[in-house]
C-alpha positions as CSV (number, residue, x, y, z in Angstrom):
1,X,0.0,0.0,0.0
2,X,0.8,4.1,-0.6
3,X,1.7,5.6,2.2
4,X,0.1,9.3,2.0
5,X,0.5,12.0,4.8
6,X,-1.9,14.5,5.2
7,X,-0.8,18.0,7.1
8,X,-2.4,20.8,8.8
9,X,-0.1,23.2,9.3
10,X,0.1,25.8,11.9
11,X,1.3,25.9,15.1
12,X,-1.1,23.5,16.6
13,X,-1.8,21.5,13.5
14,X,-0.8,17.8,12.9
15,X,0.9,15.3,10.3
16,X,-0.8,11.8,9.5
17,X,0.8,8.7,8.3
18,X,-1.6,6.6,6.7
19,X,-2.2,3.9,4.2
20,X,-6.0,2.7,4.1
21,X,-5.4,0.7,7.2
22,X,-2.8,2.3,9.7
23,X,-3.4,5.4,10.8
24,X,0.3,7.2,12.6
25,X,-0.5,11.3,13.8
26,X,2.0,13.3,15.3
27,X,1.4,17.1,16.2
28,X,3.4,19.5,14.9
29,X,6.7,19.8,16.3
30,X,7.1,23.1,18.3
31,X,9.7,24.9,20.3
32,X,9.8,28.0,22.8
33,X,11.7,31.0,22.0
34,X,12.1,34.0,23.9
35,X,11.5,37.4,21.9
36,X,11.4,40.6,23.6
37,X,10.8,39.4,27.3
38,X,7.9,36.9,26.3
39,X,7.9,33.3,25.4
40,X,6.9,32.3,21.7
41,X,6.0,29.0,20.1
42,X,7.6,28.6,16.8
43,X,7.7,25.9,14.9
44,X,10.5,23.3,15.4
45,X,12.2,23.0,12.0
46,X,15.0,20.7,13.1
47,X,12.1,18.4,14.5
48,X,9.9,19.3,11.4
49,X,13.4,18.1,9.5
50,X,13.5,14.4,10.9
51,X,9.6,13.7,11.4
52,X,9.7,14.0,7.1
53,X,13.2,12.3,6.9
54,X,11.0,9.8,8.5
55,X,8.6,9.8,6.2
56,X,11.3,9.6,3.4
57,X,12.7,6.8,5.3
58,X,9.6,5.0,5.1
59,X,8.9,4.8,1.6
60,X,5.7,7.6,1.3
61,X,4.3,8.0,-2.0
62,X,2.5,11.4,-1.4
63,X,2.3,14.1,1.3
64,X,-0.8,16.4,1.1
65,X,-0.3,20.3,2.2
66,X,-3.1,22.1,3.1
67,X,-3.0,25.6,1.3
68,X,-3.5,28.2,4.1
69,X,-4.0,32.0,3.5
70,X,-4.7,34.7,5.6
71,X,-8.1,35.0,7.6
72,X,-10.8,37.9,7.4
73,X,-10.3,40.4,10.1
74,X,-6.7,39.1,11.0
75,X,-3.7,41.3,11.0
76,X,-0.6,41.4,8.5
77,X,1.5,39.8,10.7
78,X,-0.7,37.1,12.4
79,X,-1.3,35.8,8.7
80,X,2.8,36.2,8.3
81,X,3.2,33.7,11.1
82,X,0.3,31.4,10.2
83,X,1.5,31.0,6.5
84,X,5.2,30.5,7.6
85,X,4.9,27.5,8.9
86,X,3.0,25.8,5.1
87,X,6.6,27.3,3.4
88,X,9.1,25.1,5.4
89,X,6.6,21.9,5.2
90,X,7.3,22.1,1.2
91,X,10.4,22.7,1.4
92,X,11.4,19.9,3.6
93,X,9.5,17.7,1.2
94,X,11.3,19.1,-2.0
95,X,15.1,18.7,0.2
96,X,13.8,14.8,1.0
97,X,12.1,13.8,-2.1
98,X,9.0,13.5,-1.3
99,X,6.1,14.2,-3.8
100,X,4.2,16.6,-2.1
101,X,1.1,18.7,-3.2
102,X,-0.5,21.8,-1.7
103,X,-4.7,21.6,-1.5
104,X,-7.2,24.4,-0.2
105,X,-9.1,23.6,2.4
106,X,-12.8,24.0,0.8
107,X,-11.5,21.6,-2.0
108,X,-10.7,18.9,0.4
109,X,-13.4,19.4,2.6
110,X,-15.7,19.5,-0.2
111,X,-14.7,16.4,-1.3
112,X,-14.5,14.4,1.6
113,X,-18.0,15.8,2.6
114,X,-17.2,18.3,5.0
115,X,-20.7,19.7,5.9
116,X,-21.6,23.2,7.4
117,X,-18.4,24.8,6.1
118,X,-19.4,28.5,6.1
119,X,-23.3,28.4,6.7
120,X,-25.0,28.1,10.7
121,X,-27.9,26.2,11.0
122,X,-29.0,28.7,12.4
123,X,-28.6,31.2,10.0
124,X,-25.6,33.4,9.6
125,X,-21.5,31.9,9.5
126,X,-21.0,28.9,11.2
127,X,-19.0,28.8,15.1
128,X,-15.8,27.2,15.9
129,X,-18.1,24.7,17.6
130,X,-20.2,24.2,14.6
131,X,-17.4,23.8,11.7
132,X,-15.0,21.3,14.2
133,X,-18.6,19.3,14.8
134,X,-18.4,18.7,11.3
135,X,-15.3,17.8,10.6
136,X,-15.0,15.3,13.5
137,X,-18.3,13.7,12.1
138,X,-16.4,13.2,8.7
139,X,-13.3,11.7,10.5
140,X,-15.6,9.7,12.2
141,X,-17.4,8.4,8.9
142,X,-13.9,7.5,7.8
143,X,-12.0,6.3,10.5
144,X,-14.5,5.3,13.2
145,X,-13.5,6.2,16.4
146,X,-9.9,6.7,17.2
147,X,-7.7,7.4,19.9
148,X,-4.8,9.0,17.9
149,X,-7.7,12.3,17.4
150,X,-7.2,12.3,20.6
151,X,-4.3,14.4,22.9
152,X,-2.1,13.2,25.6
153,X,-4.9,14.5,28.5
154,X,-7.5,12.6,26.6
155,X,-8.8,16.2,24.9
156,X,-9.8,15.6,21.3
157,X,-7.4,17.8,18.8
158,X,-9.5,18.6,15.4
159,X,-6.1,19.5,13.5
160,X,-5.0,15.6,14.1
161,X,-8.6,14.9,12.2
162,X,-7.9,17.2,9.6
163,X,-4.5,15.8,9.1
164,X,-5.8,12.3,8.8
165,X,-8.8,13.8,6.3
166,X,-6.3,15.6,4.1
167,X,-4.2,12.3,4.3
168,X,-7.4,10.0,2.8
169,X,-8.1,12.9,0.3
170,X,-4.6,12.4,-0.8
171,X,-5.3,8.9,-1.1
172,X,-8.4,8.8,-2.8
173,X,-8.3,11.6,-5.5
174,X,-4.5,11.7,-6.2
175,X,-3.8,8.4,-5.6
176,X,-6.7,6.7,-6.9
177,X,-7.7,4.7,-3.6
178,X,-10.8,3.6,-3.2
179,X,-13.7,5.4,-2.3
């Protein structure tokens, strides 16, 4: 079988290892600078570096990007930070390899039947609450339920689902797995 990974990047997303049976999620690997008297997660590129020399190691076929942009009503440089951590993802897959491919996030959630991406049912946008309902319902219609969607306290982590979605869209559309 193809191994595929599916990433959400950001600071609290995740990367999954999966092949249509085994499903391997790790959370983005993060470290603590200080800048200017405060404490600041950044992302970990050496530990970024050897979770996809991993993957390289391992033989996978594909590794799925989510595209990320900035967000309505967010500042210049809090879109900055959140789009700098999709550039080294590619970049460590180009140095290691690996075939990689960068996907929106309403074309994969389209197609793996992400409900309630904008719309309430209620009327108006949709809550945090309400779009994370829906997309642990589709991981749920995929996987069943799992304990890797799940943190080290027991709290569940949507950016581990969304990894392991992206990863099965990967699989499916650009690899041709089954439906």
């Amino acid at each position: 079988m193809t191994l595929v990974v599916g990433i959400d990047p950001g600071l609290s997303g995740a990367l999954a290892l999966w092949d249509g049976a085994t499903l391997d999620i790790v959370d983005m690997p993060t470290t603590v600078r200080r800048m200017s008297k405060k404490d600041r997660i950044d992302l970990d590129m050496a530990g970024l570096n050897a979770i996809v020399c991993g993957f390289w190691s391992r033989g996978v076929g594909l590794v799925v990007i989510e595209r990320v942009g900035g967000i309505a009503k967010q500042s210049a440089s809090a879109s900055f930070n959140f789009g700098y951590a999709c550039g080294p993802l590619a970049m460590a897959c180009v140095c290691h390899g690996l075939r990689h491919e960068l996907v929106p996030a309403l074309t994969w959630k389209g197609f793996m039947s992400v409900r309630g991406k904008r719309a309430s049912a209620v009327g108006g946008e949709a809550t945090k609450a309400e779009r994370d309902t829906a997309i642990l319902e589709a991981g749920i219609a995929v996987f069943g339920r799992r304990p890797e969607f799940h943190g080290p306290r027991g709290g569940l982590k949507i950016d581990r689902v969304e990894a392991a979605l992206i990863a099965e869209y990967g699989r499916r559309l650009i690899l041709g797995g089954k439906t």
